[in-house]
C-alpha positions in Angstrom: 15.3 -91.7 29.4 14.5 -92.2 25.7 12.3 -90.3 23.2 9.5 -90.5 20.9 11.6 -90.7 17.8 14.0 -93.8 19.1 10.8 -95.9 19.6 8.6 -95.2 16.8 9.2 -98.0 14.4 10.4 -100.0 17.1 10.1 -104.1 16.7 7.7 -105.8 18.6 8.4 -109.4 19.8 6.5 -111.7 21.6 7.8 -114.0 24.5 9.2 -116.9 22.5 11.0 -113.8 20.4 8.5 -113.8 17.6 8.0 -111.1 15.9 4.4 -109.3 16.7 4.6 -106.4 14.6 6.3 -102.8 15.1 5.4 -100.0 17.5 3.4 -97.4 15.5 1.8 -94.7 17.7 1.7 -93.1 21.3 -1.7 -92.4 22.9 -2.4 -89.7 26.2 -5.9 -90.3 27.3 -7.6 -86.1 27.1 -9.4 -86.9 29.9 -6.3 -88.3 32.5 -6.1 -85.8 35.3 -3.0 -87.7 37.1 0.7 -86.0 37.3 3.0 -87.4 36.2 1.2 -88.2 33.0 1.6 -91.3 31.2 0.4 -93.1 28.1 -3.0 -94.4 28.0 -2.0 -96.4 25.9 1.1 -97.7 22.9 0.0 -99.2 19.4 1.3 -101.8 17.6 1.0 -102.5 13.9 0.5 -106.2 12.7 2.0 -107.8 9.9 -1.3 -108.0 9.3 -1.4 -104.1 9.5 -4.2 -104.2 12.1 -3.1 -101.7 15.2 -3.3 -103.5 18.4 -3.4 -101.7 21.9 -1.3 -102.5 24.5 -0.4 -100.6 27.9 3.0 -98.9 28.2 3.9 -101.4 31.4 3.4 -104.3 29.0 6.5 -103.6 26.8 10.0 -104.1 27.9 12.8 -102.7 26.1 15.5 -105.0 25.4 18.8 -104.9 23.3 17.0 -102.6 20.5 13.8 -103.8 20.6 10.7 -104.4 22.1 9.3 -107.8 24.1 5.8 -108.1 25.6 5.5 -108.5 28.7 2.2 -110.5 28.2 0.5 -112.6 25.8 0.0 -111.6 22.4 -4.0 -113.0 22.9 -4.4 -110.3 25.7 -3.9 -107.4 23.3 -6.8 -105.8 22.1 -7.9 -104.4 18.6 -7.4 -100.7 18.7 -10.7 -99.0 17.6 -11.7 -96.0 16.0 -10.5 -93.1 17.4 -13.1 -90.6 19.2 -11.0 -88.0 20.6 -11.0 -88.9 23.8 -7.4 -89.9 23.0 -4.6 -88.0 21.9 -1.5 -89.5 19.5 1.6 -88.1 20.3 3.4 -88.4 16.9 0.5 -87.5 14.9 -1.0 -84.1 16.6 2.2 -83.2 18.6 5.3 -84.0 17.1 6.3 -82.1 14.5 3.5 -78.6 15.8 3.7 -75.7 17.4 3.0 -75.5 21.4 3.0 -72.8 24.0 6.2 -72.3 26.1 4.1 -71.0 29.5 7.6 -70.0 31.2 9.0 -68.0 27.8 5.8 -67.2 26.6 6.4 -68.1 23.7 4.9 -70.8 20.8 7.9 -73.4 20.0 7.6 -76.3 17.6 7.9 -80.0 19.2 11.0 -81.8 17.5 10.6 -84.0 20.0 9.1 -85.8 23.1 11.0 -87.1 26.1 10.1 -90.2 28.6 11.7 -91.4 31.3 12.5 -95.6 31.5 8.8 -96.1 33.1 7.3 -94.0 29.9 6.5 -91.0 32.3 6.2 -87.8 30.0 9.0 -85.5 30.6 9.0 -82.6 28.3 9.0 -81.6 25.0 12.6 -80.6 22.8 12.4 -78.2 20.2 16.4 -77.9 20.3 18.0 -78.3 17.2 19.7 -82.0 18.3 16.2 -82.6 18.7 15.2 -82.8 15.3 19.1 -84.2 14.1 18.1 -87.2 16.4 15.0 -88.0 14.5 16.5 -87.2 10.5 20.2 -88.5 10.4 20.9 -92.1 10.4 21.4 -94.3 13.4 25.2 -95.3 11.9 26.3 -92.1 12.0 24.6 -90.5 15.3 25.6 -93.3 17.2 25.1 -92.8 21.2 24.5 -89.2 20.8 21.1 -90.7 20.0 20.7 -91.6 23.6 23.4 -89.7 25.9 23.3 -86.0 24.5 22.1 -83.9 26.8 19.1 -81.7 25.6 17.4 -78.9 27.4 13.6 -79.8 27.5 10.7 -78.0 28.1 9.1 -79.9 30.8 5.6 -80.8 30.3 3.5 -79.3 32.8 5.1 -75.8 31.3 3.1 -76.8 27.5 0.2 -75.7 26.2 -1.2 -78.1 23.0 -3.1 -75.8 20.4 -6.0 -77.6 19.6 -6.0 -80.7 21.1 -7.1 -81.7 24.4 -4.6 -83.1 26.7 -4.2 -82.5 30.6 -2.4 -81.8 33.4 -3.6 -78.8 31.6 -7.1 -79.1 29.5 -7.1 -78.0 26.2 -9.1 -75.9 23.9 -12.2 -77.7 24.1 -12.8 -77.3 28.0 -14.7 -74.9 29.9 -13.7 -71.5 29.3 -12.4 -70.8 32.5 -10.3 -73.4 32.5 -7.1 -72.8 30.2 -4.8 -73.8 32.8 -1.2 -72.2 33.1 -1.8 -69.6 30.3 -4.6 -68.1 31.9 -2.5 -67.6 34.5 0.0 -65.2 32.3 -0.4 -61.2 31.6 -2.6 -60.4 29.2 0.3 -59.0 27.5 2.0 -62.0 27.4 -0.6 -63.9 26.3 -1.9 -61.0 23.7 1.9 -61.9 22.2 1.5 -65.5 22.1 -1.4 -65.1 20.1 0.5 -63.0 17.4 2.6 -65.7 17.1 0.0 -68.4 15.6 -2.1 -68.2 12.9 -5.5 -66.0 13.0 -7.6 -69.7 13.7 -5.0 -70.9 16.1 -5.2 -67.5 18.1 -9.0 -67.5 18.2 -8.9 -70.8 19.7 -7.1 -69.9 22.5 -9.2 -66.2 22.8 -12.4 -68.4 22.9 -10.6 -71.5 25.9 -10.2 -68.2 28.5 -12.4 -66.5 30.1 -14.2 -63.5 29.3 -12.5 -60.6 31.4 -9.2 -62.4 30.2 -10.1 -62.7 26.9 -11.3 -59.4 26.6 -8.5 -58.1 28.5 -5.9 -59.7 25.6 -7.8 -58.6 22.9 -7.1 -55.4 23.9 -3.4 -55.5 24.2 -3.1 -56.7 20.1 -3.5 -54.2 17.6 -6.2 -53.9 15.6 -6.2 -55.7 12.8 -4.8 -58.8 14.6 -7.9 -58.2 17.0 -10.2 -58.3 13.7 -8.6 -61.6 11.9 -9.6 -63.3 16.1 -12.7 -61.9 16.1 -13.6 -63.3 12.5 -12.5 -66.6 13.4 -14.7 -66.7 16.8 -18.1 -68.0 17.0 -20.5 -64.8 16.7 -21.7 -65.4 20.6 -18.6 -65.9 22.1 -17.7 -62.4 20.2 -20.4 -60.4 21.5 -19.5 -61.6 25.0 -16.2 -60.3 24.2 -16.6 -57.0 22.9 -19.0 -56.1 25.8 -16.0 -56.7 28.1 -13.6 -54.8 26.3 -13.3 -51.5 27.1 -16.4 -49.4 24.6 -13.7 -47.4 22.6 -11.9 -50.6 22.0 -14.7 -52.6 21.4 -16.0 -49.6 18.5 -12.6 -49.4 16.8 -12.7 -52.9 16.8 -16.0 -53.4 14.8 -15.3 -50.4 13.0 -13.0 -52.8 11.2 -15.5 -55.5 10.5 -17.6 -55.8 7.4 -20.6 -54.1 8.4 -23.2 -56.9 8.0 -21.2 -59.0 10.7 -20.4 -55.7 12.3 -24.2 -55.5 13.1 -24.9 -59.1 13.9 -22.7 -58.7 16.9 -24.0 -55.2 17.9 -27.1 -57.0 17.8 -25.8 -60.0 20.3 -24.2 -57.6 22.6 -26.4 -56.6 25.9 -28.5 -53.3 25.1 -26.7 -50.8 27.2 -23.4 -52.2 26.0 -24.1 -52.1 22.4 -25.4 -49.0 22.9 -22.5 -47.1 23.7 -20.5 -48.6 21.3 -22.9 -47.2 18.2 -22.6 -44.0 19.8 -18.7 -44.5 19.5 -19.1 -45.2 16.2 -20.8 -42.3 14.6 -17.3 -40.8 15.2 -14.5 -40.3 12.4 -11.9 -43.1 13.5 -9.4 -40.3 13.4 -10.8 -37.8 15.6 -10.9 -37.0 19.5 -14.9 -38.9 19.1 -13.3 -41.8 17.3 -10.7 -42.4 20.2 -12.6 -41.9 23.4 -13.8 -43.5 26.1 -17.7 -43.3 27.5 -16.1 -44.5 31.1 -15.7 -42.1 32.7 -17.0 -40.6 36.9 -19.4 -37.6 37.2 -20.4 -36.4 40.6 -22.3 -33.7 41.9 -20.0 -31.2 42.6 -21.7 -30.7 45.9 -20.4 -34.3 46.9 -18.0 -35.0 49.9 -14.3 -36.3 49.3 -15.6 -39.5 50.9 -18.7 -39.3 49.1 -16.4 -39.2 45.8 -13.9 -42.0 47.4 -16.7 -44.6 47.5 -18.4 -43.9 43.9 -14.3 -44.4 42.9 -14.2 -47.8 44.7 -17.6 -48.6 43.8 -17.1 -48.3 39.7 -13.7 -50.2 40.0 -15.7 -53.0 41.5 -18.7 -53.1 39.5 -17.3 -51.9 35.9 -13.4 -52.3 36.2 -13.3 -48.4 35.5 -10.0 -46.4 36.7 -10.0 -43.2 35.9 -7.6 -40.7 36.7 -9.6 -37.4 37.5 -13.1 -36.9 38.2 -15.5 -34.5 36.1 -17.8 -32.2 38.4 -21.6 -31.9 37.3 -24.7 -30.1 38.6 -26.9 -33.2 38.3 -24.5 -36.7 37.9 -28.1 -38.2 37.1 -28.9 -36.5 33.7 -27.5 -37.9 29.9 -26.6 -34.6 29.4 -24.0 -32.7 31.9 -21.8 -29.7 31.7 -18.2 -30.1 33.0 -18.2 -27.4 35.9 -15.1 -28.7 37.3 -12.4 -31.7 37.2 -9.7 -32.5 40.2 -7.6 -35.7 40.2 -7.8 -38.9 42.4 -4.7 -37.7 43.9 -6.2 -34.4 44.8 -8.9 -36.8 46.6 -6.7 -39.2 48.3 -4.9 -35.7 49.7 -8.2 -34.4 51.2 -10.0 -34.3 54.4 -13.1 -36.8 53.8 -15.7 -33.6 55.2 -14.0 -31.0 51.8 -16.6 -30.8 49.6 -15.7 -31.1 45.7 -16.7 -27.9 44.4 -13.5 -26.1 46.9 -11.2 -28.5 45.6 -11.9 -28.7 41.8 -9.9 -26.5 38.9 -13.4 -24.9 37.1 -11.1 -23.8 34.0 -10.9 -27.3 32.9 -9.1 -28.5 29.9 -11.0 -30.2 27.0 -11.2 -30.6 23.3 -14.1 -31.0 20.7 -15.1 -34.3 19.1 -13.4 -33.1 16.0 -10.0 -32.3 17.0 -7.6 -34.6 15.4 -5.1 -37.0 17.3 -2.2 -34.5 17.1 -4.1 -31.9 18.5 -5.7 -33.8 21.7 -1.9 -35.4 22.2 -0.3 -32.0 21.9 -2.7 -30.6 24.7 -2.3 -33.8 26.9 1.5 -32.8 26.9 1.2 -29.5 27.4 -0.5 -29.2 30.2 0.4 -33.1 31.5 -2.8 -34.6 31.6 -3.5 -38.6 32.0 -7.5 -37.7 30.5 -8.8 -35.2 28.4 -12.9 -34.6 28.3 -14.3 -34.3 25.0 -17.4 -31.9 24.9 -19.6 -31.0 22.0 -20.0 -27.5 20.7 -22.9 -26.7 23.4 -20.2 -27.7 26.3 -21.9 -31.1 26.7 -19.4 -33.9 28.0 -19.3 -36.7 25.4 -16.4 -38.7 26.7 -12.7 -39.0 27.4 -9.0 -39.6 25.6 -7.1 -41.5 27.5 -3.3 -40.7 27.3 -2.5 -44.4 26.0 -5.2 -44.3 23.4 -3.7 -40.8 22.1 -0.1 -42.1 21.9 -0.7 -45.2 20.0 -2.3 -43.3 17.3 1.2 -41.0 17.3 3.0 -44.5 16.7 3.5 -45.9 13.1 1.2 -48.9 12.4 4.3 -51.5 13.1 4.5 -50.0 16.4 0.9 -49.6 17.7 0.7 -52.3 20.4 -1.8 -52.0 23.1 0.1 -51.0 26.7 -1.1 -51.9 29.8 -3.5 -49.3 31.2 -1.5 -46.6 34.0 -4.7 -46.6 35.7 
């Protein structure tokens, strides 16, 4: 095997050992789909300084040098470059990538082929980047033998650039390869890793419930420096994903002018919600809770109950943790006449009808109460969700235990959990 750095630079010689010129650049084709990946193509400068292409196959390494393989006449002048090509020392040597096994952005001090210039992997050790600075004299065949741990291609993500096995930034948005395939934790951490632009780049290449999903596991002003840097449509679709209370705090954060162009964007019942959220103080049992939440007649079977549970998980990716018992689940405005858990439910008999299994002295707070009061009542009494009514007993939302704890935590130390439920 060889690498990047021992070839770049490289003399070119022709068959009769004339000099051609000197290998000056590495090309992956963005749209090559094969694996293993190769070059689409290797570049060599003229003494004329005019870049000629010439396939990898056609060069033959030989006693520090390189020798066509064909005639110099069947080398072709290398023309602009459109992007459909990708040069390897230019926009990956030398810049960050993704590590989809560690999770983690690494920078490329190096890439690796084998003797048929099939694309092994990527080293970022620090032997990597010795190889390419100190001088061949006093290197010698660690140059070549050292061993290096590499970071084997398939397991890279480019920023910016498109270049498969894995497409790149500028594909579809459901396809974002390997990284999609990660937590959104994991990829929520990536993304505080690279700069605000680089970050929103890889927000806008997944898809929406997986975008959305990662947005909400950064904190908050990591989640406003994205959404700055995100086309204003591609926003919108992601702040009607997010969960409402998210999606408020979020633009609560925004300067308001772009703060309203996105409400504006957003589907009507989803941006609705959020402007309800945010008439709330941000620090306030209002300003931290949900509008997703399950009401049900309280006249409703436990099977009855079991299937508007599985029904909202399906349709709005809500999972709650106790259900709030009405008089009339259809009207804006309901009273909380009772509350019992999704355990309680899972316990019953299917035929039990709510209102004998609910607690009627249920446990709430006002839309006033600060943080430190709704988290002190969540612990005293062990509750996952706390209703939030208004002064006439009218249910206005929900806390949700992890939206109460994080605003306990310091501001270093907010980082959005995974949900328990």
């Amino acid at each position: 095997m060889f690498y990047l750095s021992q070839v770049l630079g490289c003399i070119v010689e022709n068959q009769q050992h004339g000099r051609v010129g000197k290998l000056i650049d590495v090309l992956v084709s963005a749209a090559a789909h094969e694996e293993p990946l190769f070059p689409s193509a290797l570049l060599i400068e003229s003494e004329e300084e005019r870049p000629w292409r010439t396939p990898a196959s056609a060069l033959e390494w030989h006693d520090g040098l390189f020798r066509l393989r064909i005639p110099v006449e069947e080398l072709t002048l290398q023309a602009e470059n459109t992007g459909e090509e990708t040069s390897l020392p230019h926009e990956v040597l030398d810049k960050q990538v993704i590590d989809i096994e560690r999770k983690k952005t690494v920078r490329v001090n190096d890439i690796c082929f084998d003797d048929d210039w099939h694309i092994l992997g990527v080293d970022n050790s620090n032997l990597g980047l010795i190889r390419r600075l100190a001088p061949h004299w006093l290197l010698g065949n660690i140059r070549l033998h050292a061993p290096t741990a590499l970071i084997p291609w398939e397991q890279i993500k480019l920023l910016g650039y498109q270049i498969t096995p894995m497409p790149g930034l500028h594909h579809a948005r459901s396809q974002s390869g390997p990284l999609a395939e990660l937590h959104p934790a994991d990829i929520a951490e990536i993304v505080q890793q690279l700069t605000p632009n680089e970050g929103a780049r890889i927000i806008e290449a997944l898809d929406t419930e997986t975008a959305a999903d990662t947005m909400e596991e950064m904190d908050t002003e990591r989640q406003r420096h994205i959404l700055e840097n995100i086309h204003l449509e591609r926003a919108a679709d992601i702040l009607e994903t997010m969960e409402p209370d998210e999606a408020a705090d979020l633009l609560a954060r925004l300067p308001e002018e772009r703060a309203l162009e996105l409400l504006n964007l957003m589907a009507p019942e989803e941006s609705e919600e959020v402007q309800e959220l945010l008439e709330y103080e941000a620090n306030t049992a209002g300003g931290l809770m949900t509008t997703e939440y399950l009401t049900l007649n309280q006249d409703r079977t436990v099977a009855e109950a079991l299937e508007a549970v599985r029904r909202d998980i399906q349709e709005n990716d809500v999972r709650i943790a106790y259900i709030y018992c009405v008089a009339d689940e259809t009207q804006d405005e309901q009273h909380i006449l009772g509350v019992l858990s999704l355990w309680e439910l899972l316990a019953a008999l299917p035929t039990q009808i709510l209102q004998t299994l609910m607690e009627s002295d249920v446990i709430a707070v006002q839309p006033d109460s600060s943080p430190y009061e709704v988290a002190e009542i969540m612990a005293k009494y062990n509750l996952l969700a706390v209703p939030v009514v208004s002064n006439g007993g009218i249910l206005e939302g929900v806390v949700t235990v992890d939206d109460a704890l994080d605003v306990l935590l310091p501001p270093e130390k907010r980082h959005r959990q995974t949900r328990m439920y």
